[in-house]
N, CA, C and O atoms as a GROMACS GRO file, in nm:
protein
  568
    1UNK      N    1   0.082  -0.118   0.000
    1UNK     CA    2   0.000   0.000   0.000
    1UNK      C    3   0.087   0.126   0.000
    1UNK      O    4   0.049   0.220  -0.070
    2UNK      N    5   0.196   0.138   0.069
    2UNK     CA    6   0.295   0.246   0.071
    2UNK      C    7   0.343   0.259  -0.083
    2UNK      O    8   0.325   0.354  -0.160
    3UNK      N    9   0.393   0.169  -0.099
    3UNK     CA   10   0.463   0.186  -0.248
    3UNK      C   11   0.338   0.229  -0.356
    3UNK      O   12   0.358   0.320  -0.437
    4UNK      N   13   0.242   0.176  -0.352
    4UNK     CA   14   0.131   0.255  -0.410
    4UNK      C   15   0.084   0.357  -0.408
    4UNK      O   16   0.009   0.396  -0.497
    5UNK      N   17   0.121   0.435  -0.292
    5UNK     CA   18   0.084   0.581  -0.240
    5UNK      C   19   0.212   0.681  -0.305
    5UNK      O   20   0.204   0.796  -0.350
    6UNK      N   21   0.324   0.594  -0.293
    6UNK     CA   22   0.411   0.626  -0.311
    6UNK      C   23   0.443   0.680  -0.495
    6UNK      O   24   0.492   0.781  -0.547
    7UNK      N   25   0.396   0.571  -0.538
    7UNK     CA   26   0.391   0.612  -0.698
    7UNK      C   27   0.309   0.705  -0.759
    7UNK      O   28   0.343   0.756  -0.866
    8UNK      N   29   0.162   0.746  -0.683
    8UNK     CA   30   0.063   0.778  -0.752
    8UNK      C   31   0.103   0.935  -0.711
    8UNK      O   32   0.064   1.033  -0.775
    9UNK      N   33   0.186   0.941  -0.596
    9UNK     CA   34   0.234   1.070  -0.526
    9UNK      C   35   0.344   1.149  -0.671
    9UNK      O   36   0.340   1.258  -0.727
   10UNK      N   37   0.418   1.045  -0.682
   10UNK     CA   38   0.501   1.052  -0.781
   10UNK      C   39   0.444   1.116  -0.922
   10UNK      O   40   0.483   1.216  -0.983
   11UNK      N   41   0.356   1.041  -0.948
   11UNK     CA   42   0.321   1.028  -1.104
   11UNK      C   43   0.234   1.170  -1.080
   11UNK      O   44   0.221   1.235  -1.183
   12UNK      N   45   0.192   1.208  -0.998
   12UNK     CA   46   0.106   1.356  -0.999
   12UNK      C   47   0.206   1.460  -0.963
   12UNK      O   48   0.210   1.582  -0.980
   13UNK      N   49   0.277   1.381  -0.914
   13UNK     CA   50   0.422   1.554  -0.939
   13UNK      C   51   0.476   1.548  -1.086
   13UNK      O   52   0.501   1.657  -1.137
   14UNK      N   53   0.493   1.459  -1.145
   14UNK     CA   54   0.504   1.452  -1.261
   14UNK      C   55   0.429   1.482  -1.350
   14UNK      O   56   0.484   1.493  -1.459
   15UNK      N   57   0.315   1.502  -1.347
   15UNK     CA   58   0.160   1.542  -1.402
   15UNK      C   59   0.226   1.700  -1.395
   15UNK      O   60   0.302   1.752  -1.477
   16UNK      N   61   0.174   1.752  -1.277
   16UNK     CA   62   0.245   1.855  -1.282
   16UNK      C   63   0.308   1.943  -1.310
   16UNK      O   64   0.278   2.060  -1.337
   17UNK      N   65   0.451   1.866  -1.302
   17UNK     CA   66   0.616   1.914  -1.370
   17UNK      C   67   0.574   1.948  -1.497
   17UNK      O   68   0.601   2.049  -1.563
   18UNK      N   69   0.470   1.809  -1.539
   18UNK     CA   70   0.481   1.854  -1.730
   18UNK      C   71   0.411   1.992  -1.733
   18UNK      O   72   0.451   2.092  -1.792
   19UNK      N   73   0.288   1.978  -1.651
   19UNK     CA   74   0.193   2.125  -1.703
   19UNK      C   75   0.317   2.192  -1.683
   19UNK      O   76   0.400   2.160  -1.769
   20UNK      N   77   0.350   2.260  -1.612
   20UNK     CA   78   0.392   2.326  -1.584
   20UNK      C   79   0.520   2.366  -1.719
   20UNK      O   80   0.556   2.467  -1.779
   21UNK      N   81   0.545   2.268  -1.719
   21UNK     CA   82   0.680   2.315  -1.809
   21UNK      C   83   0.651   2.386  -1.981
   21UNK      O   84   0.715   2.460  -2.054
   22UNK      N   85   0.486   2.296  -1.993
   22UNK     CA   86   0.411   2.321  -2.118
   22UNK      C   87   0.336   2.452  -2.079
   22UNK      O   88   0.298   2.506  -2.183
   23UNK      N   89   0.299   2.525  -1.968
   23UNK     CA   90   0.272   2.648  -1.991
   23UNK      C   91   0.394   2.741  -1.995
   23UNK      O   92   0.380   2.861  -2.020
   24UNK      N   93   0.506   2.689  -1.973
   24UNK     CA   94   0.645   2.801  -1.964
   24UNK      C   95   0.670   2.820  -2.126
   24UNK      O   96   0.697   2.923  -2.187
   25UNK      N   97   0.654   2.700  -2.171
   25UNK     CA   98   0.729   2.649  -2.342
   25UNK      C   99   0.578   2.776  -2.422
   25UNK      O  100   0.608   2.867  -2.500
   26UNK      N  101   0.458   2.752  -2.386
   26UNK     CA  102   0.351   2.799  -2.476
   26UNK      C  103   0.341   2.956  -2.409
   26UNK      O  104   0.256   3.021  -2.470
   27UNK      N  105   0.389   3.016  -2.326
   27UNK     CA  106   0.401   3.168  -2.317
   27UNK      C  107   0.537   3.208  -2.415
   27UNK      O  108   0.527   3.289  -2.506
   28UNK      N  109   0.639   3.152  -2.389
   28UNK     CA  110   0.768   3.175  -2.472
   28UNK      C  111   0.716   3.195  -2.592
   28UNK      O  112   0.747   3.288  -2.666
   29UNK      N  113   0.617   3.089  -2.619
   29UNK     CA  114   0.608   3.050  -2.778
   29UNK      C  115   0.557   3.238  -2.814
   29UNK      O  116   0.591   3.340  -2.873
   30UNK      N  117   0.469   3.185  -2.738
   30UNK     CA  118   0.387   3.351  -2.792
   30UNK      C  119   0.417   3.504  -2.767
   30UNK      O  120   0.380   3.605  -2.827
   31UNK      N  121   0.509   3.482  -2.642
   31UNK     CA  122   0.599   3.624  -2.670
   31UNK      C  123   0.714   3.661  -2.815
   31UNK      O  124   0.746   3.769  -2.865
   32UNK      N  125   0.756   3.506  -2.851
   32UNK     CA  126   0.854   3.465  -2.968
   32UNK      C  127   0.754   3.526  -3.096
   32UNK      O  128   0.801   3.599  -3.183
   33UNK      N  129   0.619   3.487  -3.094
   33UNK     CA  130   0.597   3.540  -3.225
   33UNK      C  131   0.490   3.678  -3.170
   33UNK      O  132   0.424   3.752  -3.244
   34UNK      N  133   0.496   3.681  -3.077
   34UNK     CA  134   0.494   3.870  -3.044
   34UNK      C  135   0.568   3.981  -3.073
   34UNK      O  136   0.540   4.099  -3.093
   35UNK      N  137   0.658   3.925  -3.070
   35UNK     CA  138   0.814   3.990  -3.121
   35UNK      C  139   0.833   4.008  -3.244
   35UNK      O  140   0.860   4.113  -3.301
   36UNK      N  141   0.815   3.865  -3.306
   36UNK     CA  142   0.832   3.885  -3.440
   36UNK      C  143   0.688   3.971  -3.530
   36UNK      O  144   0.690   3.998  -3.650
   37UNK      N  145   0.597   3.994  -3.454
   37UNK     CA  146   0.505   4.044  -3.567
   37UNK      C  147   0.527   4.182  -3.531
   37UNK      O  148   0.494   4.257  -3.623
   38UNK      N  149   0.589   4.262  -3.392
   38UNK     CA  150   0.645   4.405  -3.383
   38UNK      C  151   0.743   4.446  -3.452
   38UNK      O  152   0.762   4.563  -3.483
   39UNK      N  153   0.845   4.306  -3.493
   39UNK     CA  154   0.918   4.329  -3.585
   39UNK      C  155   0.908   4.387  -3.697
   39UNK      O  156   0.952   4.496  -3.735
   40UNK      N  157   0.815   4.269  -3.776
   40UNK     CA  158   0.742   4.285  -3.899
   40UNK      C  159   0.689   4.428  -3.910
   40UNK      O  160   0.712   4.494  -4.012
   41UNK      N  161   0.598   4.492  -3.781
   41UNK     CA  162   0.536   4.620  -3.820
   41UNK      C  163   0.623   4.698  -3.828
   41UNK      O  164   0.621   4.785  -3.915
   42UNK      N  165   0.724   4.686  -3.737
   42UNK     CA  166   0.847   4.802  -3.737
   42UNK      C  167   0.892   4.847  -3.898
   42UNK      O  168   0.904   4.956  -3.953
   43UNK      N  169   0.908   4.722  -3.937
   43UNK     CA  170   0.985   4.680  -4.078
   43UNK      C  171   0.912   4.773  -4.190
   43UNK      O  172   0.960   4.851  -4.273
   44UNK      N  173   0.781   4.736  -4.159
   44UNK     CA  174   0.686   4.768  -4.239
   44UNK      C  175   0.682   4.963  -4.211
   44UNK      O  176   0.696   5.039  -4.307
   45UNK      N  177   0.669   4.997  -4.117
   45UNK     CA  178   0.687   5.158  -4.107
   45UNK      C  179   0.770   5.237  -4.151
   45UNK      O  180   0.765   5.352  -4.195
   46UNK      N  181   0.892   5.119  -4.125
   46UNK     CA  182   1.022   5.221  -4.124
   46UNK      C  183   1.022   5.223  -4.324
   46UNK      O  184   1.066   5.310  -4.399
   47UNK      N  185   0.957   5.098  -4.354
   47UNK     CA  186   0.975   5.119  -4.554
   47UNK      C  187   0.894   5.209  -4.582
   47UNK      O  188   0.939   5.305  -4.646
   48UNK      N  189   0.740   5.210  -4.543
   48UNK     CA  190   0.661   5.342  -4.564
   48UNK      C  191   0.718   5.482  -4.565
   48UNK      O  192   0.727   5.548  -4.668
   49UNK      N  193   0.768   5.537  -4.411
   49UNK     CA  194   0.867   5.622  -4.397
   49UNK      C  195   0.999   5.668  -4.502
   49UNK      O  196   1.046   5.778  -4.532
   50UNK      N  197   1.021   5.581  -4.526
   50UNK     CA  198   1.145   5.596  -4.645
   50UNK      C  199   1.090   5.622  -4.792
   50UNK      O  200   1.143   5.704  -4.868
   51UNK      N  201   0.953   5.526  -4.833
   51UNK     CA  202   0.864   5.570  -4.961
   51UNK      C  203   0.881   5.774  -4.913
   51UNK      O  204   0.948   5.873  -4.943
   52UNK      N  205   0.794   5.742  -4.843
   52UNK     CA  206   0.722   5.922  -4.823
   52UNK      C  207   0.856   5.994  -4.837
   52UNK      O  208   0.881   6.064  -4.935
   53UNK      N  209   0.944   5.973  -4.729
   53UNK     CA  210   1.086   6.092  -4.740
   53UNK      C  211   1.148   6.072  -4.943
   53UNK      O  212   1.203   6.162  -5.006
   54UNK      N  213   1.129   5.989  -4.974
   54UNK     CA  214   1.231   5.982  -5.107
   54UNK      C  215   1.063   6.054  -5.212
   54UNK      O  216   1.074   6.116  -5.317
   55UNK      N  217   0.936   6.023  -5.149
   55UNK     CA  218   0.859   6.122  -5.229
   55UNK      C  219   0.896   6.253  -5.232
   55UNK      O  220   0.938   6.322  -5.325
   56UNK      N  221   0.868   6.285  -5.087
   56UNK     CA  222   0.874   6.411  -5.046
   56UNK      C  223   1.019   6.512  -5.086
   56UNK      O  224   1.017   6.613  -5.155
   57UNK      N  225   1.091   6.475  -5.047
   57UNK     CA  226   1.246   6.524  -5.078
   57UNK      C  227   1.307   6.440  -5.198
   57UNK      O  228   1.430   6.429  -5.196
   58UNK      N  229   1.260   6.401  -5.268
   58UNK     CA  230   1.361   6.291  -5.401
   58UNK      C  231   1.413   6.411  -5.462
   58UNK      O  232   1.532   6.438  -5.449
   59UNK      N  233   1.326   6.496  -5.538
   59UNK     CA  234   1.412   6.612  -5.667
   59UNK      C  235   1.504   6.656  -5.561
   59UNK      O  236   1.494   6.665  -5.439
   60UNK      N  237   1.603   6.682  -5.654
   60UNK     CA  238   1.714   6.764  -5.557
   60UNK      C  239   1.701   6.884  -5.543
   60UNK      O  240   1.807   6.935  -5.509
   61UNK      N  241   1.618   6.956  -5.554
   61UNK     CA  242   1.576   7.080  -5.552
   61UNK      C  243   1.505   7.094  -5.431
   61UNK      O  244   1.443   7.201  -5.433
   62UNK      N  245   1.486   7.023  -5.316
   62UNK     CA  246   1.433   7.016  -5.226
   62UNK      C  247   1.513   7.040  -5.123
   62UNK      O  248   1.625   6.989  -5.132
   63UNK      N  249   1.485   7.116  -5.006
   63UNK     CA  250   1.536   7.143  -4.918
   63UNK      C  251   1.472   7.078  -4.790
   63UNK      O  252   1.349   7.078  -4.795
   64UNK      N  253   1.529   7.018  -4.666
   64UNK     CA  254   1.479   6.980  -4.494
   64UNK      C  255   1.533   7.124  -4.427
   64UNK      O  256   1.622   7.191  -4.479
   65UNK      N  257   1.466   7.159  -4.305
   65UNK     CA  258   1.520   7.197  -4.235
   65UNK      C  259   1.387   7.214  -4.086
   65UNK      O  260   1.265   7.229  -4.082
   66UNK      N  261   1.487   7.202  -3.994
   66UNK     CA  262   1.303   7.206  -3.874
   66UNK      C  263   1.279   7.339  -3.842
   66UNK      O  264   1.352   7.437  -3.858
   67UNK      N  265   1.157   7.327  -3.789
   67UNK     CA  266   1.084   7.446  -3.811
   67UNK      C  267   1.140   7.557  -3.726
   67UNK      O  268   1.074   7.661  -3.713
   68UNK      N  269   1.244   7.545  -3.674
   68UNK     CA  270   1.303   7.688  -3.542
   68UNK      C  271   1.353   7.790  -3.671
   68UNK      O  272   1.350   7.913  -3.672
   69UNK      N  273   1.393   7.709  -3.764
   69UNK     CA  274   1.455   7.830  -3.881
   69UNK      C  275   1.337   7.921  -3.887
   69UNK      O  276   1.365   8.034  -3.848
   70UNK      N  277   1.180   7.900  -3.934
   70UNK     CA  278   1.094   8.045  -3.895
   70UNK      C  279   1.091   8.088  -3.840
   70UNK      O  280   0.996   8.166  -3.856
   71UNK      N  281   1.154   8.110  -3.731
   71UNK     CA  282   1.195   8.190  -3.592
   71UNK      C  283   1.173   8.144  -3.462
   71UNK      O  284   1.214   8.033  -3.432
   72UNK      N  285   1.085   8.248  -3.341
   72UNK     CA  286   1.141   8.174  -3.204
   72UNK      C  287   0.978   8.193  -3.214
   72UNK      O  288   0.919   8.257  -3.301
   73UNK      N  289   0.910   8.110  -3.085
   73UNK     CA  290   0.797   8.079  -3.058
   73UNK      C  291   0.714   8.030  -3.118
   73UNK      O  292   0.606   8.088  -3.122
   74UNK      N  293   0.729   7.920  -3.180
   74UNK     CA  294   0.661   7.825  -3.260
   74UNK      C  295   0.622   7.753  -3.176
   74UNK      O  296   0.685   7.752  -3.071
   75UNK      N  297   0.497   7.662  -3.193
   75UNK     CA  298   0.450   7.587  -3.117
   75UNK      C  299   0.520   7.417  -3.134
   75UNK      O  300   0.511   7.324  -3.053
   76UNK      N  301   0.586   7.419  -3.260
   76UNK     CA  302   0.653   7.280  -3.249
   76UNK      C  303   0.801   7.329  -3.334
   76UNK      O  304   0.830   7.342  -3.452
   77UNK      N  305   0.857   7.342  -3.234
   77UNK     CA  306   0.990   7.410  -3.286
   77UNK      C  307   1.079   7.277  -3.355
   77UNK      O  308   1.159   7.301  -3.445
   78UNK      N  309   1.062   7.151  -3.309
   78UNK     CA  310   1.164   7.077  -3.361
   78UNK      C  311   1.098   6.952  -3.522
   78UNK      O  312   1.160   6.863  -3.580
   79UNK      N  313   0.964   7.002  -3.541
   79UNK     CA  314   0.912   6.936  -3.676
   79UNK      C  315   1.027   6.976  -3.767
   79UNK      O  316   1.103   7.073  -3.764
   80UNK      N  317   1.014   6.851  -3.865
   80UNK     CA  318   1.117   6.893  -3.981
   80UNK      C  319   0.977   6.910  -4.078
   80UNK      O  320   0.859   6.890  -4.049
   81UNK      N  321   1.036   6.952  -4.196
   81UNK     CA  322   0.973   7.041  -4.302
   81UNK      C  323   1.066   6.989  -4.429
   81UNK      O  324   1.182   6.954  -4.410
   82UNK      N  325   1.005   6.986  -4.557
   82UNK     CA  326   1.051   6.998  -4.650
   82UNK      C  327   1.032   7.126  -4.739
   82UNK      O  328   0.911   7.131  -4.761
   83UNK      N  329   1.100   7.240  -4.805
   83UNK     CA  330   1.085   7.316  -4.872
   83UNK      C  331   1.173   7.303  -5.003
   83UNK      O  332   1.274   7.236  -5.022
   84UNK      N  333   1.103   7.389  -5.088
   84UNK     CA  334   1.156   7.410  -5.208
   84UNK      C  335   1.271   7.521  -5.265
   84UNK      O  336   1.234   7.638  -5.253
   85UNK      N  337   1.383   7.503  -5.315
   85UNK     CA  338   1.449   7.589  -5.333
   85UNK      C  339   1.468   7.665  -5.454
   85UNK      O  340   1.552   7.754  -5.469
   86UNK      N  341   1.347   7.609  -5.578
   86UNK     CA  342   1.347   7.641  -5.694
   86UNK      C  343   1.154   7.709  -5.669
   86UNK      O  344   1.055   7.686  -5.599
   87UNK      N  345   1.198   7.801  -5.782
   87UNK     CA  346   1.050   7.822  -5.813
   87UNK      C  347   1.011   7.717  -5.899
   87UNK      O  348   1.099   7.644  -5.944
   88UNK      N  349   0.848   7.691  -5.938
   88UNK     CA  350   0.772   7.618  -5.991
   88UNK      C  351   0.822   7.570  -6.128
   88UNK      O  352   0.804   7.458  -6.178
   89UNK      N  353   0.896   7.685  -6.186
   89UNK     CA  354   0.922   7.640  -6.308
   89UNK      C  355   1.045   7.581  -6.323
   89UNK      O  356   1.078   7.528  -6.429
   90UNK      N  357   1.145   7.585  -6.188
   90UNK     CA  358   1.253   7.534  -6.203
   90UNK      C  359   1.372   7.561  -6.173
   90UNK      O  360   1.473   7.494  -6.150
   91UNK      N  361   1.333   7.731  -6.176
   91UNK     CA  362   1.410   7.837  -6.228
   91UNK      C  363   1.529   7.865  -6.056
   91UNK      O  364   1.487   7.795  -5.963
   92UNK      N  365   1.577   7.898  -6.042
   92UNK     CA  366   1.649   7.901  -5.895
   92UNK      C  367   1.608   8.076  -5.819
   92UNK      O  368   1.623   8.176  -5.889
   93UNK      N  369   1.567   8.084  -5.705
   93UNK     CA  370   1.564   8.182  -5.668
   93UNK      C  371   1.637   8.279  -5.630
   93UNK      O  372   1.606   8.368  -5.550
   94UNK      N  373   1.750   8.262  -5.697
   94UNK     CA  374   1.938   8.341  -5.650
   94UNK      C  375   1.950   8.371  -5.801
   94UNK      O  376   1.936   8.273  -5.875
   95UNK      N  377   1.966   8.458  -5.843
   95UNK     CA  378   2.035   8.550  -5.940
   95UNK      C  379   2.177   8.577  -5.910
   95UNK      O  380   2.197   8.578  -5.789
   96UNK      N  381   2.269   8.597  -5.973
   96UNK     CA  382   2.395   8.673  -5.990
   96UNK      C  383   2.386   8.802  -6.049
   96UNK      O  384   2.324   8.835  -6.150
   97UNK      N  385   2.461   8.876  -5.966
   97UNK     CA  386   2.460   9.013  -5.993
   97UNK      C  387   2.607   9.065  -5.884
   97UNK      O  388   2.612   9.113  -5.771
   98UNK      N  389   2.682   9.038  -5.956
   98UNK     CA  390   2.814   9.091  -5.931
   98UNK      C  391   2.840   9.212  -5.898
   98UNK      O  392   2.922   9.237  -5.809
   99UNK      N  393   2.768   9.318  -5.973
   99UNK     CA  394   2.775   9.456  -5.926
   99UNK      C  395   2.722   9.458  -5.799
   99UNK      O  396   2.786   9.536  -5.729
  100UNK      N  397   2.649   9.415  -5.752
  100UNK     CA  398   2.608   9.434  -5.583
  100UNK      C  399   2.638   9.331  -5.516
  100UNK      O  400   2.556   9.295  -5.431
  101UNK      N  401   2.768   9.252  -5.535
  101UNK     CA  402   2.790   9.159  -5.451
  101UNK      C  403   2.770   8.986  -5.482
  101UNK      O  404   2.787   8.899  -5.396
  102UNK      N  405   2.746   8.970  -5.572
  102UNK     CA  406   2.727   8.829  -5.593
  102UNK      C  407   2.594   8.786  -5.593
  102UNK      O  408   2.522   8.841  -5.675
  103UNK      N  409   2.532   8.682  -5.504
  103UNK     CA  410   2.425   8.689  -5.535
  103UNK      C  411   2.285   8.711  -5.497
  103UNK      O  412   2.285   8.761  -5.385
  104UNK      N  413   2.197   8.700  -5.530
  104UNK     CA  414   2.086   8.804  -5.510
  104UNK      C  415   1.912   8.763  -5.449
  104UNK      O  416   1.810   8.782  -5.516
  105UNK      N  417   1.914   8.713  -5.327
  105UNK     CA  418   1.756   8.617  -5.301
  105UNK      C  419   1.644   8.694  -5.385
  105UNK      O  420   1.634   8.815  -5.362
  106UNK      N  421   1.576   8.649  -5.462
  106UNK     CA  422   1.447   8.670  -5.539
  106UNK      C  423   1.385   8.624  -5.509
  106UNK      O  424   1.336   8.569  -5.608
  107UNK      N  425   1.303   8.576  -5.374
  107UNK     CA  426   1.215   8.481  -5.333
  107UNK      C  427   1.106   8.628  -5.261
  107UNK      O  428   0.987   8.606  -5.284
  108UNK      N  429   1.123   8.731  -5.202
  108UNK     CA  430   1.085   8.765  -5.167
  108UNK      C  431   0.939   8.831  -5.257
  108UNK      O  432   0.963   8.911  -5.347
  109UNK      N  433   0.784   8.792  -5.227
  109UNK     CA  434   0.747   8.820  -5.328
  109UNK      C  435   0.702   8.776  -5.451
  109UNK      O  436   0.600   8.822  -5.503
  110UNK      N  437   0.779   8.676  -5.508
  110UNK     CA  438   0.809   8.598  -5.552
  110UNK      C  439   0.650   8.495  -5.608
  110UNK      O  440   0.610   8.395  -5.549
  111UNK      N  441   0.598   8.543  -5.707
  111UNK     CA  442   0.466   8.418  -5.755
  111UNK      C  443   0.368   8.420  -5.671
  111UNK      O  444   0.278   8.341  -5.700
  112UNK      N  445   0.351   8.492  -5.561
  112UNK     CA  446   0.238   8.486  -5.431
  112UNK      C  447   0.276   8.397  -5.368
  112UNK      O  448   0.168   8.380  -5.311
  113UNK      N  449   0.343   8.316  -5.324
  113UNK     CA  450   0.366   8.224  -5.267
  113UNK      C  451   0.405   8.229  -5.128
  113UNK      O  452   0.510   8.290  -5.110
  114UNK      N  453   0.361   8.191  -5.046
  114UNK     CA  454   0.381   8.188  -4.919
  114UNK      C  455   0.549   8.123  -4.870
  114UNK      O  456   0.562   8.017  -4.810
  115UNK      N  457   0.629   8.186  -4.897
  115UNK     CA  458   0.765   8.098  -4.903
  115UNK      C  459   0.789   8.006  -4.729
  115UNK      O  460   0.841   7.895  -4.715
  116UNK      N  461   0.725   8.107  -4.605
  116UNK     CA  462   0.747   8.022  -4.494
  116UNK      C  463   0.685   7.903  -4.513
  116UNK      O  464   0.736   7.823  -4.435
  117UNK      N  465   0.587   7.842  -4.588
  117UNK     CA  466   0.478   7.700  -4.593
  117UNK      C  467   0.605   7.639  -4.630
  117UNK      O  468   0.694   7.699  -4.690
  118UNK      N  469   0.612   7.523  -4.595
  118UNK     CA  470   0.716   7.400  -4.640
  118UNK      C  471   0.542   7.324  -4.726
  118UNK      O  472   0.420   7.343  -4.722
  119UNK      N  473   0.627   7.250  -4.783
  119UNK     CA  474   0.566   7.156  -4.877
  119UNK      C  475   0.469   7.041  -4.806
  119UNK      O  476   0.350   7.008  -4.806
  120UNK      N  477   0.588   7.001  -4.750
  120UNK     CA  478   0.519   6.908  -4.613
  120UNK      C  479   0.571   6.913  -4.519
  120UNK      O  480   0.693   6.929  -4.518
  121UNK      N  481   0.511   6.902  -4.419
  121UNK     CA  482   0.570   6.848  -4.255
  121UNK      C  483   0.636   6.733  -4.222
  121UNK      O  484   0.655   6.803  -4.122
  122UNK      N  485   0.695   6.620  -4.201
  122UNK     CA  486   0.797   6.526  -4.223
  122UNK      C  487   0.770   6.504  -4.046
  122UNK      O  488   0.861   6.515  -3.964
  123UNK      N  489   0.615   6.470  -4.007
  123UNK     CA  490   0.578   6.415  -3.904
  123UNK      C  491   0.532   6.283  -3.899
  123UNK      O  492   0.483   6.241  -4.005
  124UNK      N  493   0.535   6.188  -3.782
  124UNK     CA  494   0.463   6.085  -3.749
  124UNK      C  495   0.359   6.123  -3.710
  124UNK      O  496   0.338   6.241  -3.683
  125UNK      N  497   0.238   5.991  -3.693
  125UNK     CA  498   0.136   5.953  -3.652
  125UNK      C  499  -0.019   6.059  -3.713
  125UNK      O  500  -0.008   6.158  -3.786
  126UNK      N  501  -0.110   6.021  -3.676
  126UNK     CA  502  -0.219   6.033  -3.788
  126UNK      C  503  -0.300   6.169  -3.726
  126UNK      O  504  -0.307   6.171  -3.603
  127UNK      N  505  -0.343   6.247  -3.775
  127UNK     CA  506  -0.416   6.338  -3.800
  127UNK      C  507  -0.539   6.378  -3.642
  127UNK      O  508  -0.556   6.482  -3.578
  128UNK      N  509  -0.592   6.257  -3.632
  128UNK     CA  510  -0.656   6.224  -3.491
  128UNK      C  511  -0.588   6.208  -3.376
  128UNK      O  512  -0.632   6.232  -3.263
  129UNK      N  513  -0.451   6.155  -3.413
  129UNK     CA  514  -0.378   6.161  -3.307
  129UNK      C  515  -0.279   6.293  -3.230
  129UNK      O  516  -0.208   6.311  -3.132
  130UNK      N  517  -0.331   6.367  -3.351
  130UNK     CA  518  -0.187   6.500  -3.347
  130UNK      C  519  -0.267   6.578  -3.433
  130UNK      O  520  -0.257   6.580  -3.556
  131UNK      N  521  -0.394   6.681  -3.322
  131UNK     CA  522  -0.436   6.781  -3.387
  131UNK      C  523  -0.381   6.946  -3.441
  131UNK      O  524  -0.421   7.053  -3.487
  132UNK      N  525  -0.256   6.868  -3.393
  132UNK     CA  526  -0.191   7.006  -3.453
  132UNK      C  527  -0.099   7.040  -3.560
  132UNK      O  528  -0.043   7.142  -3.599
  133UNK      N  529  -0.105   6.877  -3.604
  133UNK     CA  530  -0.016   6.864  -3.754
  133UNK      C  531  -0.106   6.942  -3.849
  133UNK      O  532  -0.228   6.943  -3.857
  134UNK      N  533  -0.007   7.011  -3.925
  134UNK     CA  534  -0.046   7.070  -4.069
  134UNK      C  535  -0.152   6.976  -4.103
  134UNK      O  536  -0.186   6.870  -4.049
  135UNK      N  537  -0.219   7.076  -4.264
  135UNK     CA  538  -0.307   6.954  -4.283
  135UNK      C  539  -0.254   6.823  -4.371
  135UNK      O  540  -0.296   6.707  -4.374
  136UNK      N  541  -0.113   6.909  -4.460
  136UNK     CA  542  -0.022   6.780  -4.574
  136UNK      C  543   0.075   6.737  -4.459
  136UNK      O  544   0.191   6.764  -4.491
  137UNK      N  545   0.066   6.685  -4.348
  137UNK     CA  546   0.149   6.604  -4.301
  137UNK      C  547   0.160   6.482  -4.342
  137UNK      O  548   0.053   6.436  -4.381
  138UNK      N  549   0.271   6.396  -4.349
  138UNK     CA  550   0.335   6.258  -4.338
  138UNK      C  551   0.237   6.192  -4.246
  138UNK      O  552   0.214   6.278  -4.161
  139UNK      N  553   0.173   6.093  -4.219
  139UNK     CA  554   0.132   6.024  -4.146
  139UNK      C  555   0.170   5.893  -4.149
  139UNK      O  556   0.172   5.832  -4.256
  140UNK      N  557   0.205   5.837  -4.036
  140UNK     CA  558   0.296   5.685  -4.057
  140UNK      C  559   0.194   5.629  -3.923
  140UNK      O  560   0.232   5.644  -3.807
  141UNK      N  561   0.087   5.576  -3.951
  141UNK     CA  562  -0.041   5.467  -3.865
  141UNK      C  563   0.018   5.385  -3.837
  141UNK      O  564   0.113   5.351  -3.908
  142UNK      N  565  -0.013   5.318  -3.720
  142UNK     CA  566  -0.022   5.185  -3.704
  142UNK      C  567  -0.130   5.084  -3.706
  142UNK      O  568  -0.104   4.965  -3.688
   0.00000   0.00000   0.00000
C-alpha cells in the first residue's frame, strides 16, 4: 500500500512538472511570435517612412530643415519640413549680380507664394492623433 501511495504521489508531481513546463514552453512560444510580428510592423513603417521621405524630398531641388529656422515661438519648434528651393518652373531663386555683390535672393514676393509653408511636414502619426499637424502632413499609422 505504501509503495502505491508512493507512486501515484510521484506520477502527480510529474503530471504537474509537465503542465507546468508546457505552460512556460507555450508563453515563450507567444511572446517569440509577439516579437516577431512588432518586428514585422516596425519593418513595415520604417519602408513606408522611407517611400514618403524619397517622395517628399527625391528632386534635388528640395530642401529639410526644422521648423526653429521660422523663428522663435513656434508651437513645435523641432518638426522637420521639407521646402523648395526652386520656383515652380525650375528656375532658382538666386540670381547673380556681381555689381552688388554676388548673389541676389528673389524669393521675396516671388509668384504669391507663401515661401514660410514648407511643402510638407515630415511628421509621425495620424491626424486624430496630433491635432496640430499641418493639414499635408506625413502620417505613418499603425
Amino acid at each position: 500500500m505504501v509503495v502505491t501511495l508512493s507512486l501515484i504521489i510521484l506520477l502527480v508531481l510529474l503530471a504537474v512538472g509537465m503542465l507546468s513546463l508546457s505552460a512556460v514552453t507555450l508563453r515563450s512560444s507567444r511572446a517569440g511570435d509577439d516579437q516577431a510580428t512588432a518586428r514585422a510592423n516596425a519593418r513595415l513603417a520604417v519602408m513606408q517612412a522611407i517611400g514618403q521621405l524619397q517622395r517628399v524630398l527625391g528632386p534635388d531641388q528640395r530642401v529639410s530643415a526644422s521648423a526653429d529656422l521660422l523663428g522663435t515661438g513656434l508651437r513645435h519648434p523641432h518638426w522637420t519640413g521639407a521646402w523648395r528651393s526652386t520656383r515652380e518652373d525650375g528656375k532658382s531663386y538666386f540670381v547673380r549680380n556681381d555689381l552688388e555683390g554676388g548673389l541676389s535672393d528673389t524669393r521675396k514676393g516671388v509668384d504669391g507664394a507663401d515661401l514660410n509653408k514648407p511643402i510638407e511636414w515630415l511628421v509621425s502619426g495620424s491626424k486624430s492623433n496630433n491635432p496640430d499637424a499641418p493639414a499635408r502632413s506625413l502620417a505613418v499609422t499603425s
